[in-house]
C-alpha positions, 0 to 999 in steps of 0.5 A: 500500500502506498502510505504516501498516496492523497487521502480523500473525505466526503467533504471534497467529495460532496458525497458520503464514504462507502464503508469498505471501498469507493469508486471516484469518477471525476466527469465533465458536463460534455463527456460522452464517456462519462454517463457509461462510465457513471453507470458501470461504477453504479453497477459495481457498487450495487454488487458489493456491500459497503462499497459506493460509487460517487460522480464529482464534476471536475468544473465545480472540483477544480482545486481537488482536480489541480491537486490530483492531477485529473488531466481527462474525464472520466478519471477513476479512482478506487479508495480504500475504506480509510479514503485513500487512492489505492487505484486510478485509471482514466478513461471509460473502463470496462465492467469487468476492470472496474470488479478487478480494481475493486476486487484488489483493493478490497483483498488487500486487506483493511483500513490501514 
């Protein structure tokens, strides 16, 4: 795990924490990819108790996009249940990518 990756809290999220996980989509109002990908991370997220998928418009985010370095949209981020970035992917994934980031995260053990 990497103790030096950004740690993230519902309050620069505007949206609660999931209790094991959480999927991060940072989109764009006019990103195609976007709606897709926002629906794949529902998905997901339904699939996996304690796990929540959250949407931040990156326009209205831009300080929290300047200090992630979202350089596209949709970018994705996977978060440990402590709010920490364990995955990033930018980019329309693909379900079964999106189970696998989830699913490592998860099997790499707790809150840290």
């Amino acid at each position: 795990m990497d103790a030096d990756a950004p740690v993230l809290d519902a309050d620069e999220l505007g949206a609660a924490l999931g209790e094991r996980a959480t999927l991060v989509q940072f989109s764009s109002a006019f990103c195609r990819p976007c709606a897709a990908t926002r629906r794949i991370l529902a998905e997901v997220a339904a699939m996996v108790p304690g796990v929540a998928a959250v949407d931040v418009d990156a326009e209205s985010h831009l300080g929290l996009v300047r200090r992630l370095e979202i350089a596209s949209t949709p970018t994705v981020l996977v978060l440990d249940a402590d709010g920490r970035i364990r995955r990033r992917a930018a980019g329309m994934p693909r379900k079964a990518d999106a189970i696998a980031a989830l699913g490592a995260v998860l099997l790499d053990g707790g809150p840290s």
